[in-house]
C-alpha positions in Angstrom: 23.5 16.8 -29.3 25.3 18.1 -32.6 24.7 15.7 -34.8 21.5 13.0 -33.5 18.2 13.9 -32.4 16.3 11.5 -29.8 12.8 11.2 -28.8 10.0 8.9 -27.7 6.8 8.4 -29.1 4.4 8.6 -27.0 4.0 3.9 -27.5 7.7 4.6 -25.9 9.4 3.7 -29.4 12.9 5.7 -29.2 13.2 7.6 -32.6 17.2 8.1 -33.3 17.6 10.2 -35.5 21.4 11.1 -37.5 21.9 14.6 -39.0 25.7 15.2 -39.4 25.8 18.9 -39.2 28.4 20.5 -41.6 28.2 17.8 -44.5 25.6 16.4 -47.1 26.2 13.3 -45.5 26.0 11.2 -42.8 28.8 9.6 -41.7 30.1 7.2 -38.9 32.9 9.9 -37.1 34.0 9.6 -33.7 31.9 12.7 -32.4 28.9 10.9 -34.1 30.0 7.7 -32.2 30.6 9.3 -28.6 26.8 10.8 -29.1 25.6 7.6 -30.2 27.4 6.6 -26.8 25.7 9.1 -24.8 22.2 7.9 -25.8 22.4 4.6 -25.1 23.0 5.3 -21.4 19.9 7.2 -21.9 18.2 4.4 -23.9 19.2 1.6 -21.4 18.1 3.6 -18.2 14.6 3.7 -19.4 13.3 0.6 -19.0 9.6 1.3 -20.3 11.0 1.7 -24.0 9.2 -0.6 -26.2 11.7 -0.9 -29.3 14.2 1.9 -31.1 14.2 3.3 -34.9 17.4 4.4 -36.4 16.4 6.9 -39.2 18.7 9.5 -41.4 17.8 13.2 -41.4 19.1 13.8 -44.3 16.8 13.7 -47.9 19.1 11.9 -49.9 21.5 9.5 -47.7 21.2 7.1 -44.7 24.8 7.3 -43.4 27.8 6.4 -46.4 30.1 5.0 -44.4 33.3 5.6 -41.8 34.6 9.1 -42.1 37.2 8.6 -44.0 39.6 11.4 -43.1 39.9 9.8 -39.2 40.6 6.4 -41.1 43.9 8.1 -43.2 45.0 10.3 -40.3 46.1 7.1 -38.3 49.6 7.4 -39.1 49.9 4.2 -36.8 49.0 0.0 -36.9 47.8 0.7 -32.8 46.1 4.4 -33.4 43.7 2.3 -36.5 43.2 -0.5 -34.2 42.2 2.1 -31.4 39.8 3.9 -33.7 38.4 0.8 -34.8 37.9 -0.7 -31.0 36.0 2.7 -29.8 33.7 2.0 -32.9 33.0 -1.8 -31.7 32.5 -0.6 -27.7 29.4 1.6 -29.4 28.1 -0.5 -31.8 28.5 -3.8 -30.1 26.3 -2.0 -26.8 23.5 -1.3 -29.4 23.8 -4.6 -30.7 22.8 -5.7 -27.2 19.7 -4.1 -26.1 17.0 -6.0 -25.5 14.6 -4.0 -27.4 13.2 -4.5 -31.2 16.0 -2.3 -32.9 14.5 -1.2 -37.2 16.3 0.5 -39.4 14.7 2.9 -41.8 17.1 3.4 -44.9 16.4 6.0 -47.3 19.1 7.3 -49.9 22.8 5.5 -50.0 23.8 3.7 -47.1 27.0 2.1 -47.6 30.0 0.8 -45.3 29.9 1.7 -41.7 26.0 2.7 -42.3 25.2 -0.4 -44.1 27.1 -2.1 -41.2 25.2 -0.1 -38.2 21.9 -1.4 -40.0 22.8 -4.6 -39.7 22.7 -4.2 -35.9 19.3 -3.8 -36.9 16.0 -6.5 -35.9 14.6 -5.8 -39.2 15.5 -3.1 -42.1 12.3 -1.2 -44.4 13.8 1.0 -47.1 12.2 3.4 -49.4 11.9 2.3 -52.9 13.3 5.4 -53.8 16.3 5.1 -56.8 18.3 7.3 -54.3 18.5 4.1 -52.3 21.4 1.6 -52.7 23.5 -0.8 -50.3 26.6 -1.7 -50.1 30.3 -2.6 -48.5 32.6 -0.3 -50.4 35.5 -0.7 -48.2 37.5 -2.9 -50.1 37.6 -0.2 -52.6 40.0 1.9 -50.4 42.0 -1.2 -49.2 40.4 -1.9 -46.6 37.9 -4.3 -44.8 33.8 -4.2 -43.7 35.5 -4.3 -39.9 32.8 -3.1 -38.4 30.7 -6.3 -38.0 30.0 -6.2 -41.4 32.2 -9.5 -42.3 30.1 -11.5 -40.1 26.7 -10.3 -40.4 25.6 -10.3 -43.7 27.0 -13.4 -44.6 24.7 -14.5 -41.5 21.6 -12.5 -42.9 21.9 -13.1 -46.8 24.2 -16.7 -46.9 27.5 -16.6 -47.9 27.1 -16.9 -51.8 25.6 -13.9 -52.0 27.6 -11.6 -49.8 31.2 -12.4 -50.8 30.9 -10.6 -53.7 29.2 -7.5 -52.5 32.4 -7.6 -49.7 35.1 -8.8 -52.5 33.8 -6.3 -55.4 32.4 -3.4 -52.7 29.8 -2.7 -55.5 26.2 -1.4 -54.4 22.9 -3.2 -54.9 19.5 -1.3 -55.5 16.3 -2.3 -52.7 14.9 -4.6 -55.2 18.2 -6.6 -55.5 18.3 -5.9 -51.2 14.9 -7.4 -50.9 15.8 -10.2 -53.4 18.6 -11.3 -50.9 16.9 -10.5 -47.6 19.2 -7.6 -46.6 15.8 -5.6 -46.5 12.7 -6.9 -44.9 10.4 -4.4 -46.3 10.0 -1.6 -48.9 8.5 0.9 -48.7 7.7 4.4 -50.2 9.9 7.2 -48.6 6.7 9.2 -47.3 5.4 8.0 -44.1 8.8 5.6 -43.2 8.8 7.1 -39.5 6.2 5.9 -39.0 6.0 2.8 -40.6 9.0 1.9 -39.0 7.6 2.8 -35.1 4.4 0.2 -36.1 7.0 -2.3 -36.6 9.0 -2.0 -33.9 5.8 -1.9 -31.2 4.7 -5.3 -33.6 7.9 -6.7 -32.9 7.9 -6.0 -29.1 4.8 -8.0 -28.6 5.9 -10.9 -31.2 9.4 -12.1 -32.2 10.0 -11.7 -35.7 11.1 -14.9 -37.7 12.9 -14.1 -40.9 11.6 -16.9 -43.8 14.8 -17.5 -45.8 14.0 -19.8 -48.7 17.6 -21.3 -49.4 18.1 -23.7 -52.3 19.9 -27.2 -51.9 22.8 -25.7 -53.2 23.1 -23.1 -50.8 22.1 -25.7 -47.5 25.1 -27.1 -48.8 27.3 -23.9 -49.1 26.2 -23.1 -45.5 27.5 -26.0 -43.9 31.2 -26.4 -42.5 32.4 -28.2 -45.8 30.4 -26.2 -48.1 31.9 -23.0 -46.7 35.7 -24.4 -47.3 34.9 -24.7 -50.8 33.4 -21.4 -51.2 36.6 -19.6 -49.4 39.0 -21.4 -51.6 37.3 -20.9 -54.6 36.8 -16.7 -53.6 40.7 -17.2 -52.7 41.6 -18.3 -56.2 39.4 -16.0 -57.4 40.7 -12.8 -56.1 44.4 -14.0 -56.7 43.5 -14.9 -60.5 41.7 -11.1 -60.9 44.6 -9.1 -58.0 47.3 -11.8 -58.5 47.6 -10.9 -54.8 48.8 -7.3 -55.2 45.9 -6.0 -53.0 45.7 -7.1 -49.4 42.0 -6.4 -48.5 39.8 -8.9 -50.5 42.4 -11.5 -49.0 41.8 -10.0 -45.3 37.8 -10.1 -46.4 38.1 -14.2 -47.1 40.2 -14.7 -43.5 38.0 -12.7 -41.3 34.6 -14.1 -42.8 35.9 -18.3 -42.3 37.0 -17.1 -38.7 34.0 -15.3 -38.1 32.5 -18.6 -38.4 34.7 -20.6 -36.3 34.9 -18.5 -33.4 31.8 -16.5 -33.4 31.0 -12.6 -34.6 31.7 -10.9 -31.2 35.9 -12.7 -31.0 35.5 -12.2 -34.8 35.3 -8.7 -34.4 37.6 -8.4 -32.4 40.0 -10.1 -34.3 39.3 -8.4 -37.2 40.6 -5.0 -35.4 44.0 -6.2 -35.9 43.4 -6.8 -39.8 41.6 -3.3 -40.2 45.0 -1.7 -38.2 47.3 -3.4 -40.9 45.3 -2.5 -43.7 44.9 0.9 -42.8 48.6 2.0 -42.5 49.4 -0.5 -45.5 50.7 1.4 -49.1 47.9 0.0 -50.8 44.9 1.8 -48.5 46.9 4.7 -48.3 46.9 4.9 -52.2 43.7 4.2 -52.3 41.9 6.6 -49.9 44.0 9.2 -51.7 42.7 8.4 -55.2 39.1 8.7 -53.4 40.2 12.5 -51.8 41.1 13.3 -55.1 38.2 12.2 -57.0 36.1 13.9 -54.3 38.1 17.4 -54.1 38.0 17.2 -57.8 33.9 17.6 -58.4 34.4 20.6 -56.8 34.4 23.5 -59.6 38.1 25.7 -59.0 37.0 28.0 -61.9 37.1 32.0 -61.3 33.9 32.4 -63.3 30.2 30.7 -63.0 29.2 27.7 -65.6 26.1 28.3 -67.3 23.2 26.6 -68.2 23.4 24.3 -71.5 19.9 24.1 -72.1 20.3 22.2 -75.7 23.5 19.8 -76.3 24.3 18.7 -79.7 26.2 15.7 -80.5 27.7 15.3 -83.8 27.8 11.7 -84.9 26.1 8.6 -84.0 28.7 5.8 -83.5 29.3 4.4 -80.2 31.3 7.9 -78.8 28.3 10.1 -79.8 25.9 7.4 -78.2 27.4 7.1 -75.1 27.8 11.1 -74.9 24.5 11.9 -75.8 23.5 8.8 -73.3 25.0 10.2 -69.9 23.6 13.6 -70.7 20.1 13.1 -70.6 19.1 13.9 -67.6 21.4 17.5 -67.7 19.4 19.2 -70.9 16.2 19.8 -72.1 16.7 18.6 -75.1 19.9 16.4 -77.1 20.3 16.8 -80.9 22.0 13.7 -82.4 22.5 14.7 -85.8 25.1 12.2 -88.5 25.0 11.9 -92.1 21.0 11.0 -92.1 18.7 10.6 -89.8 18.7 6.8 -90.5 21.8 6.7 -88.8 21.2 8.7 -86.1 18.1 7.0 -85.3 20.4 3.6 -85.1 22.3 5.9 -82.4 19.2 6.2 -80.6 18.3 2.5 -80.6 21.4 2.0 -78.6 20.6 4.7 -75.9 17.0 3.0 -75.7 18.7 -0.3 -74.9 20.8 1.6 -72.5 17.9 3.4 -70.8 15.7 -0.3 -70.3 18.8 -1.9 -68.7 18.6 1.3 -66.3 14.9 0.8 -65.7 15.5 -3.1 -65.5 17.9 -2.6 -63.0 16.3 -0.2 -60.3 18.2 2.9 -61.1 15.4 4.4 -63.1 11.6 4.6 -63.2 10.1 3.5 -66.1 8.2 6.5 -66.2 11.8 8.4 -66.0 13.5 6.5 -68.5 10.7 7.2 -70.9 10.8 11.0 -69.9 15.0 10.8 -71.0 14.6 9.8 -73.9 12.0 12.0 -75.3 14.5 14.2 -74.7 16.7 12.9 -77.6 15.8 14.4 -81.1 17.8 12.2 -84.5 18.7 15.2 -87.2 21.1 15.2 -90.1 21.2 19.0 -90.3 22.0 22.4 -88.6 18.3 23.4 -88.8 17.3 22.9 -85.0 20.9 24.0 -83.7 19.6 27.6 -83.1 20.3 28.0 -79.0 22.3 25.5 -79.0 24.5 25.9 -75.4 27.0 23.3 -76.6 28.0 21.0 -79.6 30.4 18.4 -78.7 31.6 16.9 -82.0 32.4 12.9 -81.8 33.3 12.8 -85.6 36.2 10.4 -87.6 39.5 11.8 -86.3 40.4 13.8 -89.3 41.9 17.1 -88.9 40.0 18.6 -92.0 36.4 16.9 -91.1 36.5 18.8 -88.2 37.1 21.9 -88.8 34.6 21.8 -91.5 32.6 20.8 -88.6 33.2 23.9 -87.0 32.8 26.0 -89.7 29.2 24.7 -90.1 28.3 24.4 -85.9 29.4 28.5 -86.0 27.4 29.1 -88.6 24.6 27.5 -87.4 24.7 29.0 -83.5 24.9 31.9 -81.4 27.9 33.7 -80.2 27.0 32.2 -76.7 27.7 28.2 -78.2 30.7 26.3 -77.1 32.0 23.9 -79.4 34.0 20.8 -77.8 36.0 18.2 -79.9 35.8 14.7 -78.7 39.7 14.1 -80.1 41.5 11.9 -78.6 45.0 13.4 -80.1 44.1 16.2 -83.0 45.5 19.3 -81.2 42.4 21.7 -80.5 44.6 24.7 -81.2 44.5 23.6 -85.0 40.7 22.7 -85.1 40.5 26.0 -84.0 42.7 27.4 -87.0 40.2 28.7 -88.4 37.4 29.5 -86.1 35.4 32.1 -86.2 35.1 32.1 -82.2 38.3 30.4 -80.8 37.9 31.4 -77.6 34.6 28.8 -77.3 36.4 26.0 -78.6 37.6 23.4 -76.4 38.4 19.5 -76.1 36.1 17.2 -74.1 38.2 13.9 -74.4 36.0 11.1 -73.8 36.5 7.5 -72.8 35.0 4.2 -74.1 32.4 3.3 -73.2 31.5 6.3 -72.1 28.6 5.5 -69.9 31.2 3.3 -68.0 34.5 5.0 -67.9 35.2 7.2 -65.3 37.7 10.2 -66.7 36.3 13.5 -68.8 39.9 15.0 -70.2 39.4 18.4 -70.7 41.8 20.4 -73.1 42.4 24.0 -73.2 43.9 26.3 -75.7 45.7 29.8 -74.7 42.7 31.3 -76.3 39.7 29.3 -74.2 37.9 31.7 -72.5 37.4 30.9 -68.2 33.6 30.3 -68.4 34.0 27.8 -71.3 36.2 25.9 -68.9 33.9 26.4 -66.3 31.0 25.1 -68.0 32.9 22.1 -69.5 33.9 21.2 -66.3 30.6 21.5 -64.8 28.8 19.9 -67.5 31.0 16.7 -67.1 30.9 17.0 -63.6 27.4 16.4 -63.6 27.6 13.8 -66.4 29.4 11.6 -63.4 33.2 12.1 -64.9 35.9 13.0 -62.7 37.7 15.7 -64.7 41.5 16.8 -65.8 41.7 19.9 -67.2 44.8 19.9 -69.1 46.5 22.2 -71.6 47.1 21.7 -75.4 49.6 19.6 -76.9 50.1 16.8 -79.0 48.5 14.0 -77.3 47.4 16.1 -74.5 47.7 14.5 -71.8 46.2 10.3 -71.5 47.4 9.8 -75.0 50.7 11.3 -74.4 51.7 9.1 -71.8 50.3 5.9 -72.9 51.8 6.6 -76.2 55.3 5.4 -74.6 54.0 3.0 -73.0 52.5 0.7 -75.5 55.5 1.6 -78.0 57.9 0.0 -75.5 55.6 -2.9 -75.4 56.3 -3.5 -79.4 60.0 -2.5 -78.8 60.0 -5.3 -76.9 58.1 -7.3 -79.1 60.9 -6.5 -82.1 63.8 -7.6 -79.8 62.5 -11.3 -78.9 59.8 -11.1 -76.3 56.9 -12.7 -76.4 53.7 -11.4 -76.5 52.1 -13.3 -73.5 55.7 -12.6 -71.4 54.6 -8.9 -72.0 50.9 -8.8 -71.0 51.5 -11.3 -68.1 54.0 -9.2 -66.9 51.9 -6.0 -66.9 49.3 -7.9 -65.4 51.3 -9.1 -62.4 52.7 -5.1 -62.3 49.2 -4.3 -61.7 47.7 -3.0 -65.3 43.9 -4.9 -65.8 45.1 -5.1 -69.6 48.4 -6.0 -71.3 49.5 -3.3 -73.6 49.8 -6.2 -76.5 46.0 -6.7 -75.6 45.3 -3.2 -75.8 46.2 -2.2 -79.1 44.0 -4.5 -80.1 41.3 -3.5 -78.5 41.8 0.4 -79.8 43.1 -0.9 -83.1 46.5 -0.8 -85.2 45.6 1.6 -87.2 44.7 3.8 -84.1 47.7 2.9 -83.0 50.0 4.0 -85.7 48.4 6.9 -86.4 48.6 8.1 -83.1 52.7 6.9 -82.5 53.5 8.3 -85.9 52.1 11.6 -85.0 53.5 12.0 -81.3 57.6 10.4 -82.8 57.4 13.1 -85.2 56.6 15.4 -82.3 59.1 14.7 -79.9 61.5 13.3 -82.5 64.1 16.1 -80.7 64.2 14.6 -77.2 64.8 11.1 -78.8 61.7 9.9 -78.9 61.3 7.4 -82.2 58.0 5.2 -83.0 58.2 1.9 -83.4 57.6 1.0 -87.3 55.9 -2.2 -86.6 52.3 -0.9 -85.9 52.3 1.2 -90.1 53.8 -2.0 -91.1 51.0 -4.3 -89.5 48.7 -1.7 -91.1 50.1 -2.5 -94.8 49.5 -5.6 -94.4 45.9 -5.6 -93.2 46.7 -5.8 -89.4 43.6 -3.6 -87.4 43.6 -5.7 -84.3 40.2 -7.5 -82.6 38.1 -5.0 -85.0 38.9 -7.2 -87.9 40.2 -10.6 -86.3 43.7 -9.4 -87.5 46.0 -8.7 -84.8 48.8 -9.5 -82.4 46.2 -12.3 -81.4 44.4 -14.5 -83.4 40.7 -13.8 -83.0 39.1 -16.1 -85.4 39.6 -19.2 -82.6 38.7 -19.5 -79.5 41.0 -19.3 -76.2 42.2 -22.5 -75.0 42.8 -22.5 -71.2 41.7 -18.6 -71.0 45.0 -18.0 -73.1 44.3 -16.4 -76.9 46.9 -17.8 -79.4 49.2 -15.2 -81.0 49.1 -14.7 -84.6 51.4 -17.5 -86.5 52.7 -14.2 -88.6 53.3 -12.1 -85.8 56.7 -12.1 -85.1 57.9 -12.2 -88.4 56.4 -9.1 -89.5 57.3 -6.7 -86.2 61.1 -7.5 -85.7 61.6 -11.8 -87.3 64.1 -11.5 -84.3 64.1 -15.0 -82.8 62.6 -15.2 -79.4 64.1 -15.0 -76.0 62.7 -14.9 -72.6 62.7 -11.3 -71.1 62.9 -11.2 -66.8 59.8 -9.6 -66.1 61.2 -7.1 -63.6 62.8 -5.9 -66.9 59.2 -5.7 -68.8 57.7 -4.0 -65.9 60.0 -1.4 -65.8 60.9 -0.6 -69.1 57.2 -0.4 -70.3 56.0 1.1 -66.5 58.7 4.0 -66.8 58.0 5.0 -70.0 54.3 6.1 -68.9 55.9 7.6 -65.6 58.6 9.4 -67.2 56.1 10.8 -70.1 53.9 11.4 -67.0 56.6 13.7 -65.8 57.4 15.5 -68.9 54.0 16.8 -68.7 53.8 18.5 -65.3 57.2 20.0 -66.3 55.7 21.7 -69.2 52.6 22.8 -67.5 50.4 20.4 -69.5 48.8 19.2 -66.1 48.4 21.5 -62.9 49.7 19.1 -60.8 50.5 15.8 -59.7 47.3 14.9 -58.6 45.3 15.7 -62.5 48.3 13.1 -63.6 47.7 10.2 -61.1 44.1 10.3 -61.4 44.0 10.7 -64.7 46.4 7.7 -65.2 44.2 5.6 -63.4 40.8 7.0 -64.3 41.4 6.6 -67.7 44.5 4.2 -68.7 44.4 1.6 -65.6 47.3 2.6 -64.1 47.8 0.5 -61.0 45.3 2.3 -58.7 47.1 0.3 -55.4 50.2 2.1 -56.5 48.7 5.7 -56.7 49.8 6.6 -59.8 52.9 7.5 -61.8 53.5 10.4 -59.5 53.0 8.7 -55.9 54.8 5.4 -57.7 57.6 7.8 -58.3 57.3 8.7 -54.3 57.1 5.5 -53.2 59.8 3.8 -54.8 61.9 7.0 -54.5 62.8 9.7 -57.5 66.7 8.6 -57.3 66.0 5.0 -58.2 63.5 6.0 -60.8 66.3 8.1 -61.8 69.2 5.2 -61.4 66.8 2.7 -63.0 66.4 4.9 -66.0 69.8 5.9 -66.7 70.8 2.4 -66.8 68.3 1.7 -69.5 69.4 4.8 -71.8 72.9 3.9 -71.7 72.1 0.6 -73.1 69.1 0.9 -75.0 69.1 5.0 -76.0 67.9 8.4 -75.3 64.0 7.6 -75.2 65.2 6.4 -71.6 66.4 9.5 -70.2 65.1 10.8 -67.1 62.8 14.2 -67.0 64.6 17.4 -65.7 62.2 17.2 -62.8 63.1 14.3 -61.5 66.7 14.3 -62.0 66.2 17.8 -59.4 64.1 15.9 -57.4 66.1 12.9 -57.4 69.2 15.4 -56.3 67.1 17.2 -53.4 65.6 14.4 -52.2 62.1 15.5 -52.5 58.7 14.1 -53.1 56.0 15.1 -55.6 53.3 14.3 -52.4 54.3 15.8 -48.7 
C-alpha cells in the first residue's frame, strides 16, 4: 500500500500505520480512504486480532485534516455529497469492529484526523508542543461532517465542544486532557508501544471513561438543557457573522439533530449539509484564501535567503516588542536597543509576559521559554550591532528620524546588513535618499499586534537587491506571516487602499450620516470593525497624517481628503488613545452601544442628520477600498490579484467570506462594479471613477480569477 503500513504484533494487536507519501502531511484523500478500505477486509477476516492502533508515520503530524483540493474540485451539491458518503462507508466500518480501537496522536491532528480519532476506544497523545486538536473546518466554510458533529459533543459534553466546532480553533493535550478528548499523555518516545499495552488491556477489560460533570453541565446535557445551549450558540454566531456565513449555522442544526435521531442517521444527514456548503460562495472563498496563504509560504525568489544570525530592532514600543517577540526562536541573538536601556528593558518586560502566557498555555516549555528570552539583549547604542544580518527599525514615523536611523545602522554594520523600515506609509525610496547601501534597504510593514496579526507587507524599491527580498521574505515566513511583496509608493499597498475607505466613511459623516448607521452597516457588509471605530483605534492624528499625505498624492485623479480628521486634530481629537474621539470613551457602553461624542457632528460637517440606506454605505465605503485595490494591480504595485485579496483580508478585515476586493469584483461582476461606480461619480465626483482595468474588464467580460 502507498500510503499505510499494517502489521500484527505478535499479542495480535494490528498496528495501522498512515504515511502519506508525497506530502509533510497526512491527510484523509480518497486513495488514503480506499487503502484504509482494503485493510479492513483484512482486519475483519482475522478473527484472532485482539485490538487495533492507529498511529501517524510522520514526526511532526497525526493526519490535518480532509484533503482539501478533492473538497474544492467538486464543482457539484451531488459530487460533495458523493465524496463525503465514500468517507462515511470507510469510517463508519471501522467504527464497527468489535475490537479495542487506540489512537496514538503525536504532532497536529485536526479535522478529518481529529474526527477518524474519535472512532477511537481510547486516545494517548504525546505531550509534545507539536501536538494540538482541533475542528478547523468551519474556517473554510464548511462543517466537522465526518462524525465529528456528533462525537465530541458525546465524548467532551456540549459546552465544551461548540466552541472548538463554532471558532475551529485548536487546543493543546493539556487543554485535551482537561476535557477528556485525550485519555492519556504521554511522551512521544515509546507511544507504539504504549498504545499496543492498552489495547491488549482493553481486550480483556472494558474501559469506562470517569467524566466528572458539574450540576451545570447534568443540566446542559439533558433535552431542555441542550435547547438553551443551541439557541444561545445561535444568537451568538448571528450577533458575531450577522448570518453572512453559513457553516457555524449548519454546525448548531447538525449537532441538535444528531441528538434526536442518533450519530449514524445524523451523519448521514449531515452529507447533504457538507454538499451545500461545499459548492456555496462562502467555502469556495474560503478554501481559496487557505490555497493562497499555503502557496504563499513558498519562497518564488530567483536567489537563496540567508542566514540572519543577529536581528536588531530599533525601538521598544509595542511594534518593536512584538517584532522582536515573534523572532526569537529564528536568531541567536535579538538587540533591542531605544533611547536607554531603561526603556528597552520595559520592552523586554512585555516579551517576558508574552513568553509565560506561551509556557502557561502549552505551546512552550518552560525550559524553552527561558532559553528565548536569553536570547534578547536591551542596548541604547550601536556598540554590539557589528554582524548584525538585519536591523528592522520600528521608530516614530518621521521621515528625518529615520533616515538618521540609517545613517547610524550603516555605519555601525557590514556591507552584508539589511536594513528594513517598519513604515506604515513613509515611502522607502526616500528613507533610502541618502543611503549609503540602497540596494539593502527595504520595508517590512508590520501589523498590530504583531504577535497576533497575520500579514508581513513587504515593500520594495527599484534599487532592492533579489536576495534582500529573499531573505525578508524568508525571515517573515518563518516568523509565521503570510507575506505580500509589493512595490513602492505612497501608501504602498494596505494603507493605500484603506486610505479610501475610511475617508468615505467621514465623507459620509460630513453629509448627515450617523456614526452608528456607518459602522453597523460595515458590520452587516462583513468588516469585524466599522471604519468610524477604526480610526479610533489607530488614532486621528494617524489618520490625518496619513489622508493628508496620500490627497496630495493623487490629488490629479481627483482624489481629495477629507478635512475633518486635521480639524479634529486642532482641536485635541486623537481617538480611544486619549478618550477624545468619534466615540466618547470616558463612559461606559450602554447596551454594547458606545455613545458618540456630543461635539462630533458639529465639528466634521454641523450638516443636520439624515438616515443613509445602508446598501448605499456599503457600497460607497466597500468600492472605494476595491477600486483603490484596482489601481494598484494596474500600476504594478501588487503582482497579482491574489497578493491584493489576501492582503486585504490578512491585514485590513476585508470580508474573508467574500474573497477579497478582487474575487468580490468577480463575483458580483466587473460591469456592475463598473455601473455602480459611475452612478456614484456623476453624483458625488471624480473620486468615484472606475479604474482603467476594470472599465476593459467590465467591456470584455472577463474575470480577475478563471
Amino acid at each position: 500500500m502507498k500510503h499505510i503500513s499494517f502489521e500484527v504484533t505478535p499479542d495480535q494487536v494490528a498496528v495501522i500505520t498512515i504515511n502519506c507519501q508525497g506530502t509533510k502531511v497526512n491527510k484523509v484523500s480518497s486513495e488514503l480512504l480506499t487503502e484504509i478500505d482494503s485493510m479492513l477486509t483484512e482486519i475483519e477476516s482475522n478473527k484472532a486480532l485482539r485490538g487495533v492502533v492507529v498511529m501517524s508515520g510522520k514526526s511532526d503530524n497525526f493526519v490535518v485534516g480532509a484533503d482539501i483540493d478533492e473538497v474544492k474540485a467538486a464543482s457539484t451539491k451531488e459530487a460533495a455529497e458523493d465524496y463525503l458518503s465514500r468517507g462515511h462507508a470507510v469510517l463508519n466500518r471501522l467504527a464497527a469492529l468489535r475490537i479495542p480501537k487506540v489512537a496514538a496522536i503525536h504532532g497536529n491532528c485536526l479535522g478529518g484526523g481529529l474526527e477518524l480519532a474519535l472512532i477511537a476506544d481510547y486516545r494517548i497523545a504525546s505531550d509534545s508542543t507539536q501536538t494540538q486538536m482541533g475542528l478547523p473546518e468551519v474556517q473554510i466554510g464548511l462543517l466537522p461532517a465526518a462524525g465529528g458533529t456528533h462525537r465530541l459533543p458525546r465524548l467532551i459534553g456540549l459546552r465544551a465542544a461548540m466552541p472548538l466546532m463554532l471558532t475551529g480553533k485548536s487546543i493543546r493535550v493539556k487543554k485535551a486532557k482537561q476535557l477528556g478528548l485525550v485519555d492519556k499523555v504521554v511522551i512521544p518516545y515509546g507511544m507504539r508501544e504504549v498504545a499496543i499495552t492498552i489495547a491488549l488491556d482493553l481486550a480483556k477489560k472494558k474501559f469506562k471513561r470517569k467524566r466528572k460533570r458539574s450540576f451545570v453541565d447534568a443540566f446542559l446535557e439533558s433535552s431542555f438543557g441542550r435547547g438553551v445551549v443551541f439557541t444561545q450558540a445561535t444568537k451568538m454566531v448571528m450577533k458575531q457573522t450577522h448570518g453572512l456565513y453559513p457553516a457555524p449555522l449548519s454546525i448548531i442544526e447538525s449537532v441538535r439533530r444528531g441528538y434526536k435521531v442518533g450519530v449514524v442517521k445524523g451523519m448521514t444527514e449531515d452529507v447533504k449539509r457538507f454538499g451545500a456548503l461545499a459548492v456555496s460562495p462562502q467555502a469556495k472563498a474560503l478554501m481559496t484564501l487557505f490555497f493562497n496563504m499555503t502557496d504563499m509560504k513558498k519562497n518564488p525568489s530567483s536567489e537563496k535567503p540567508r542566514p540572519v544570525g543577529k536581528l536588531a530592532v530599533m525601538g521598544a514600543g509595542l511594534m518593536g516588542q512584538g517584532i522582536a517577540a515573534v523572532s526569537l526562536g529564528l536568531s541567536d541573538t535579538v538587540l533591542l536597543k531605544d533611547v536607554s536601556v531603561d526603556a528597552a528593558a520595559a520592552g523586554m518586560k512585555q516579551i517576558h509576559r508574552g513568553i509565560q502566557k506561551r509556557v502557561k498555555s502549552g505551546a512552550l516549555r518552560r525550559f524553552d521559554g527561558e532559553a528565548l528570552y536569553g536570547k534578547v539583549v536591551p542596548c541604547d547604542d550601536y556598540s554590539m550591532f557589528k554582524n548584525t544580518g538585519m536591523v528592522i527599525e520600528a521608530v516614530f514615523e518621521d521621515l528625518g528620524l529615520k533616515q538618521r536611523v540609517l545613517a547610524d545602522v550603516e555605519a555601525a554594520t557590514g556591507d552584508s546588513c539589511i536594513f528594513a523600515s517598519n513604515t506604515s506609509a513613509l515611502p522607502i525610496g526616500a528613507i533610502a535618499e541618502k543611503a549609503a547601501r540602497p540596494q539593502n534597504v527595504i520595508g517590512m510593514h508590520y501589523f498590530s499586534p504583531v504577535p497576533q496579526m497575520p500579514l508581513l507587507e513587504i515593500i520594495t524599491t527599484p534599487k532592492t537587491a533579489e536576495w534582500v527580498v529573499s531573505t525578508a521574505r524568508d525571515y517573515g515566513t518563518k516568523q509565521g506571516k503570510t507575506c505580500i511583496v509589493v512595490k513602492d509608493g505612497p501608501g504602498f499597498y494596505t494603507t493605500r487602499i484603506l486610505a479610501p475607505l475610511l475617508n468615505e466613511a467621514v465623507v459620509l459623516v460630513e453629509e448627515g450620516a450617523d456614526i452608528h448607521d456607518i459602522d453597523r452597516a460595515m458590520h452587516l457588509f462583513g468588516y469585524p470593525v466599522g471604519p468610524i471605530t477604526l480610526i479610533d483605534e489607530v488614532g486621528i492624528d494617524v489618520g490625518a497624517h496619513v489622508s493628508k499625505g496620500l490627497g496630495e498624492a493623487f490629488a490629479s485623479r481627483g482624489m481629495k481628503s477629507s478635512s475633518a480628521l486635521p480639524a479634529l486634530l486642532e482641536k485635541g481629537y486623537k481617538g480611544k488613545k486619549n478618550k477624545k474621539g468619534f466615540y466618547r470613551y470616558d463612559v461606559p457602553k450602554k447596551k454594547g452601544v458606545r455613545a458618540s461624542d456630543p461635539d462630533i457632528y458639529r465639528l466634521v460637517g454641523n450638516a443636520p442628520r439624515k438616515k443613509f440606506d445602508f446598501a448605499e454605505i456599503q457600497q460607497r465605503v466597500s468600492l472605494m477600498m476595491v477600486n483603490e485595490a484596482a489601481l494598484c494591480l494596474q500600476e504594478g504595485i501588487i503582482a497579482g490579484p491574489r497578493d491584493g485579496d489576501v492582503g486585504a483580508i490578512l491585514g485590513l478585515g476585508f470580508p474573508p467570506f467574500r474573497g477579497g476586493p478582487f474575487r468580490h469584483v468577480d463575483s458580483a461582476g466587473a460591469g456592475e462594479i463598473v455601473r455602480i461606480m459611475n452612478g456614484y461619480q456623476e453624483r458625488l465626483g471624480a473620486r468615484f471613477a472606475p479604474a482603467k482595468i476594470l472599465e476593459d474588464m467590465a467591456g470584455q467580460n472577463k474575470k480577475f480569477y478563471p
